[in-house]
N, C-alpha and C positions, 0 to 999 in steps of 0.2 A: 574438686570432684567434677566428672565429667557429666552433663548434664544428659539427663532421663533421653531426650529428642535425639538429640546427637549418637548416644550409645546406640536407640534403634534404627536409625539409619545407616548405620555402619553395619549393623548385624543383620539388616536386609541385604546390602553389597553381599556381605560374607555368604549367605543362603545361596544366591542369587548362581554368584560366581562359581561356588565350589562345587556346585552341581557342573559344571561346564569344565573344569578342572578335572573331576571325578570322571565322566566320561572321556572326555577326550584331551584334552590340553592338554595334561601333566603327561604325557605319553610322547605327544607331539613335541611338544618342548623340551624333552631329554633328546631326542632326534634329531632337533632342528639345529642346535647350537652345543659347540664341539667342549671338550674340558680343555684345561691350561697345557697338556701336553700329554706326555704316555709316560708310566711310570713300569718299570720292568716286574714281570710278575714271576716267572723259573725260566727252567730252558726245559726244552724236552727234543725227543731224539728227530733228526732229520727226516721228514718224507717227501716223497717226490710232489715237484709243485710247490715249495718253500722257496723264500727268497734265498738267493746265497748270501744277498748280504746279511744275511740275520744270521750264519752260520755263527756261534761262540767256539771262536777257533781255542779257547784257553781247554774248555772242556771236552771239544773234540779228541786233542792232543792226546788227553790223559783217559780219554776210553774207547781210542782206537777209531770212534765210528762216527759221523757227525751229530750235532747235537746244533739245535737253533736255541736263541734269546726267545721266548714270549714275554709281549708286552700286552698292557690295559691302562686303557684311556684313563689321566685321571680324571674325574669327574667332577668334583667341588667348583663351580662358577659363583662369581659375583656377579650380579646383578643389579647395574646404577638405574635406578629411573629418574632422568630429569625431567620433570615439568612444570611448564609456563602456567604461571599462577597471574599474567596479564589480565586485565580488562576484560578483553572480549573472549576469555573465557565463561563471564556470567553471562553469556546469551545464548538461546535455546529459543526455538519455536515449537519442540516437541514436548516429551514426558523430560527430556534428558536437557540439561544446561552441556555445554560443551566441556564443564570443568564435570561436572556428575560422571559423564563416561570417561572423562580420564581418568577419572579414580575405577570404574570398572574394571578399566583394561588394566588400571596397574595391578587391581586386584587377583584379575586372572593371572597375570604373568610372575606374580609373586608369591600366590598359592603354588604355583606350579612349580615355582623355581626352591621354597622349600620341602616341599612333595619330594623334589628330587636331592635335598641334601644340603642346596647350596644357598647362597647369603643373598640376602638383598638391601640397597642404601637407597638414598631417596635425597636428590637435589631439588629444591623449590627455588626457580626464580620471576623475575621480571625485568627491568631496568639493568638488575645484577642479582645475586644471590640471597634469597631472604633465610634460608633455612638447608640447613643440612644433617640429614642423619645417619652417623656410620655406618657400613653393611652390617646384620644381623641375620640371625635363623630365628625359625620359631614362629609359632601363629599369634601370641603377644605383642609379637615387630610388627608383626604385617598390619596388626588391628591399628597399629598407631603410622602406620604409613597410611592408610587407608584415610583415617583420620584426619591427618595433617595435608594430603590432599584436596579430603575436605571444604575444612575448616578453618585451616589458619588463613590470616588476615595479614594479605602483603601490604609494605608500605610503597612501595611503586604502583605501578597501572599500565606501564610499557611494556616492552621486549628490546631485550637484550640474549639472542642465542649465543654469542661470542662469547659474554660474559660468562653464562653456563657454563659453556665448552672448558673456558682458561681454566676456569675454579677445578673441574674436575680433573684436568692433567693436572694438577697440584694436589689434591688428594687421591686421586686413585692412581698410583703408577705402575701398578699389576694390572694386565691384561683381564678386563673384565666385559658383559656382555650390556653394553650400553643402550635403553630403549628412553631416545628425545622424544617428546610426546608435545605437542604445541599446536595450534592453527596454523602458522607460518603466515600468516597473515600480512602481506605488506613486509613478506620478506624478501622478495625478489626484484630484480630489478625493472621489470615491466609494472611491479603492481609501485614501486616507489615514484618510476618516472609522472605515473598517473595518480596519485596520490592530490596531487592539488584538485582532482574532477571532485565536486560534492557531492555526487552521487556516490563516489568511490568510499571516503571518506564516511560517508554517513553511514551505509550497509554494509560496507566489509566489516569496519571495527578494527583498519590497519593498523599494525606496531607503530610508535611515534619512536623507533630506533634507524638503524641501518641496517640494509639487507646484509644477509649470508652469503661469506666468500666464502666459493670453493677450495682458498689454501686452508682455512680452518677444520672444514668440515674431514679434509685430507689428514691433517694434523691428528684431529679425534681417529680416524679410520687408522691410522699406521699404528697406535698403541691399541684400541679396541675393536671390539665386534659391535657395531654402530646402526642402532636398527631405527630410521625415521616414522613416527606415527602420527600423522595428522588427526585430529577430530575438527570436521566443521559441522555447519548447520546447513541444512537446504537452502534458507535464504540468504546464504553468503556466496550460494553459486549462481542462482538466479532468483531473479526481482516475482515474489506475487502481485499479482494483476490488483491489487486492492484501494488505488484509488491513492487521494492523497495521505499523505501520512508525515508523522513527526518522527524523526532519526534522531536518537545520541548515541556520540560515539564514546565507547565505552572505556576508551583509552586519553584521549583528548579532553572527553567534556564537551566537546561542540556540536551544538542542537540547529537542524536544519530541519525544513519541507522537503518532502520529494514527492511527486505525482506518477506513482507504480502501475499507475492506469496507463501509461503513453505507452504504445507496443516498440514503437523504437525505440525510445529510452530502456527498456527492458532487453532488446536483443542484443543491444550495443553493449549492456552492463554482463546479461550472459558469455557475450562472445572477448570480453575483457579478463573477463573470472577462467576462461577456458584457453585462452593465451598463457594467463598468470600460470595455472594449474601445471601447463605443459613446462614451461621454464621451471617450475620450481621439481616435478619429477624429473627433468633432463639434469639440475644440478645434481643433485644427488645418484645419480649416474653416473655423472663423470666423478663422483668421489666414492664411487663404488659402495656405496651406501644403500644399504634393503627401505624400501618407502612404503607406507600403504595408508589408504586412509579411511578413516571411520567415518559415518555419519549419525548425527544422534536421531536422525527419521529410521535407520534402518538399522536390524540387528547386526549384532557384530561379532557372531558367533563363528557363522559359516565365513566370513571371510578373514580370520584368523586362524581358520581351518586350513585354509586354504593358501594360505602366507605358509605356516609352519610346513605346508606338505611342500611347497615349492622349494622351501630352502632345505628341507630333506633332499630331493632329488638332488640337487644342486651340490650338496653333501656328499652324497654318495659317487656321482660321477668325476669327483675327488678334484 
């Protein structure tokens, strides 16, 4: 039996999010992302400004006048959400842990995505794959995706995005609408070369894996629709002024000092985070991959608003 705390927690997300769904997301999110193909719906008679190639010459034939195919989008998506149940997912300086707003946003994106009809699955990893749940409909799926975002208890503590990645081209091999949800933390190759700095080490809460290759990320892009979402924390991009202080890294286990009072140790750690940042939006550009990223200091409402409306346009000008 699920216990009394847990149920209300989950049913605060659910309140929270379906208000943000109800207004706007579930609208945006039939918009933003396309169904598996077109399914033919009648034909009806020719008018000008029709494509020709859409003329059904079979039917034409036999009524003298031209006649076109209409089609309608099918609409039914799947919807995989993988996410990094790492370490330093339990850090938060705000109201929100970094894993709390993954679970929000998976919330939103999966109220939305049965709003509109279609399935949602749920990968959980770290090191490799702890947990997998086949795509389903229904608000009963969702409460337990919701949940197991939550809640479950990985036996890892690292990242491994690779791993995510392989697992799902082996179970999903339909075209489905994929949202990686992770810090990306010490996944690139600037934040690994600098990985040995102890400052780095202690406040980011880097993966103890290897960075993400771009043929990977290519690999997931040519079968799926591949939408990157980071969540971090303020203090993963730059240092508070607060003096010295005690770091564990949440991944590692290794407990160090650091003196957050030094202003250049702090400019140097900002301008480290803001190197990292750009490399890690640049790869997933070149793997043609949609990126955005949350932060658990600021809402995340309007900039999900604002994702969906972009890849609308984007949509439309075909």
């Amino acid at each position: 039996m699920i216990p009394r705390e847990i149920l209300k927690k989950i049913r605060q997300i659910e309140i929270r999010t379906q208000r943000l769904v109800s207004e706007s997301t579930a609208g945006q999110y039939h918009s933003a992302f396309k169904g598996q193909g077109m399914d033919f719906d009648e034909v009806r008679e020719y008018q000008p400004g029709d494509d020709v190639r859409s003329i059904d010459w079979n039917v034409t034939a036999r009524m003298n006048h031209p006649f076109v195919k209409k089609f309608v989008e099918e609409r039914e998506l799947t919807v995989m959400l993988v996410v990094d149940l790492s370490g330093s997912g339990l850090f938060g300086s705000c109201d929100y842990t970094k894993r709390e707003l993954a679970a929000e946003i998976a919330s939103v994106l999966a109220f939305s995505a049965i709003r509109n009809h279609d399935k949602v699955g749920l990968i959980l990893f770290t090191e490799g794959v702890e947990k997998f749940i086949p795509p389903r409909k229904g608000r009963r799926h969702v409460l337990r995706v919701i949940r197991e975002i939550l809640f479950f208890e990985p036996q890892k503590r690292g990242t491994d995005v690779h791993a995510a990645l392989d697992f799902l081209q082996r179970v999903q091999t339909r075209r489905s609408v994929v949202v990686l949800v992770s810090d990306f933390l010490g996944q690139t190759h600037t934040a690994r070369t600098e990985i040995a700095s102890h400052l780095q080490r202690g406040v980011v809460f880097s993966g103890t894996l290897g960075q993400i290759s771009l043929s990977a990320l290519r690999r997931a892009r040519r079968r799926h629709d591949v939408v990157a979402v980071q969540v971090v924390d303020r203090f993963e991009l730059e240092l508070p002024p607060l003096g010295r202080m005690i770091f564990k890294d949440a991944e590692t286990g290794e407990v160090l000092e650091i003196d957050t009072g030094n202003r250049i140790r702090r400019e140097a750690f900002k301008e480290r985070q803001r190197r990292t940042q750009r490399e890690l939006e640049k790869l997933f550009r070149a793997a043609a991959i949609d990126f955005i990223q949350l932060r658990t200091d600021q809402p995340y409402g309007s900039a999900l608003a604002k994702f969906f409306e972009t890849r609308e346009k984007r949509r439309l000008r075909g």
